[in-house]
C-alpha positions in Angstrom: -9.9 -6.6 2.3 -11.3 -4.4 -0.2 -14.8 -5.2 1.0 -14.0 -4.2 4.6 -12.7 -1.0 3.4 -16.1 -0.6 1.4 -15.2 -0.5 -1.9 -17.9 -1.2 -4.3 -18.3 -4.9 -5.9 -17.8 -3.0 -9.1 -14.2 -1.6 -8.5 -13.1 -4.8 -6.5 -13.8 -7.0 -9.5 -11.6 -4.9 -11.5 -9.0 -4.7 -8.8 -8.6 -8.2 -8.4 -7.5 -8.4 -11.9 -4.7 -6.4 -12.1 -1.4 -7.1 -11.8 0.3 -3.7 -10.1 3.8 -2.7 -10.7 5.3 -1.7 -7.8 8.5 0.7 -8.4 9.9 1.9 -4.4 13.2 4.5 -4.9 14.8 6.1 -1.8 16.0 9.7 -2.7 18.1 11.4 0.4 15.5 11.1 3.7 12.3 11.1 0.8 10.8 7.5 0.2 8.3 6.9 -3.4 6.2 4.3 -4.1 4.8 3.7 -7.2 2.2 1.8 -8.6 1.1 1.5 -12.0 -1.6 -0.9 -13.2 -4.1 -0.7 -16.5 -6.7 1.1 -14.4 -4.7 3.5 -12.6 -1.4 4.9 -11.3 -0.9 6.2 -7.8 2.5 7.8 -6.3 3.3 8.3 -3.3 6.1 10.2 -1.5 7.0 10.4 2.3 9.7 10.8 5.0 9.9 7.7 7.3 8.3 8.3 10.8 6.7 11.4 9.6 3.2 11.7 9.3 1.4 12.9 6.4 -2.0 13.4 4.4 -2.4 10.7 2.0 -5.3 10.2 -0.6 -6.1 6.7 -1.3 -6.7 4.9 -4.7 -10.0 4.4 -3.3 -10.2 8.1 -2.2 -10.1 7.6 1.3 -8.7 10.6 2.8 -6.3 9.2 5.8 -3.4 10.3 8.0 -0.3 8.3 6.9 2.9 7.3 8.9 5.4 4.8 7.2 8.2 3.1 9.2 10.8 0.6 8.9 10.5 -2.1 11.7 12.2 -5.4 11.7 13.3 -4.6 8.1 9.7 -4.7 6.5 8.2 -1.2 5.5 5.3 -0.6 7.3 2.5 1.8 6.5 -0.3 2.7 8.7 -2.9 4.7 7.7 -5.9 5.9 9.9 -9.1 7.5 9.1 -13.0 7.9 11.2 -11.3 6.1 13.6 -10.1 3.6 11.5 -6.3 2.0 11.4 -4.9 -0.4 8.3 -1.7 -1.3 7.6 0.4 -2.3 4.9 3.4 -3.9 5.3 5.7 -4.7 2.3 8.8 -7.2 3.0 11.2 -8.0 0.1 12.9 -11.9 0.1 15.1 -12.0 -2.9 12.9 -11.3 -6.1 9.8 -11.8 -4.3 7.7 -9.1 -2.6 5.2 -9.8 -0.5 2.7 -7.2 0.5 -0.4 -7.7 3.3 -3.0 -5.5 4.2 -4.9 -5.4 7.4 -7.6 -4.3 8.5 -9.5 -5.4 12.1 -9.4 -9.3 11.6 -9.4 -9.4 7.7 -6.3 -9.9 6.3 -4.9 -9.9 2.3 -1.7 -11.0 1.0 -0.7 -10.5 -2.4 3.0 -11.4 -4.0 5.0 -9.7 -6.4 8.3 -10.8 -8.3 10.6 -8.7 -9.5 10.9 -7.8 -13.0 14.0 -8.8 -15.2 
């Protein structure tokens, strides 16, 4: 996935060795998601269905619109006439995130912290 977005080798070494907290808080109508690794934090905060300007981790500068659809949070994000999406679905403890982008597709799990 990283690949396809064209991150360097460099950075998707690193990347796959982290293991990202993910902290998502609901405050009123404004959604955050947070997450922290050893090589960086990111924050993001949004209304659902509303679009907005979003700077990726990988500095991708993209047009953002995150939903809630068949109870899974889904975040597309589009760019040079380019579309990915991120959908996050929570089962019990476990969050499962995958990323999409044309025909590759990632999945990475989280569990939830004690």
């Amino acid at each position: 996935y990283m690949k396809a977005l064209g991150v360097g080798f460099a950075t998707r070494t690193v990347g796959n060795m982290t293991k990202p907290t993910t902290i998502i808080s609901l405050d009123g109508d404004k959604m955050t998601v947070k997450t922290q690794s050893t090589i960086e934090n990111t924050e993001l905060s949004f209304k659902l269905g509303e679009e907005f300007d979003e700077t990726t981790a990988d500095d991708r500068k993209v047009k953002s619109v995150v939903s809630i659809e068949d109870g899974k949070l889904v975040h597309v994000q589009k760019w040079d006439g380019k579309e990915t999406s991120l959908v996050r679905e929570v089962n019990g403890n476990n969050l499962t995130l995958t990323l999409t982008l044309g025909d590759v597709v990632c999945t990475r799990r989280y569990e939830k912290a004690e």
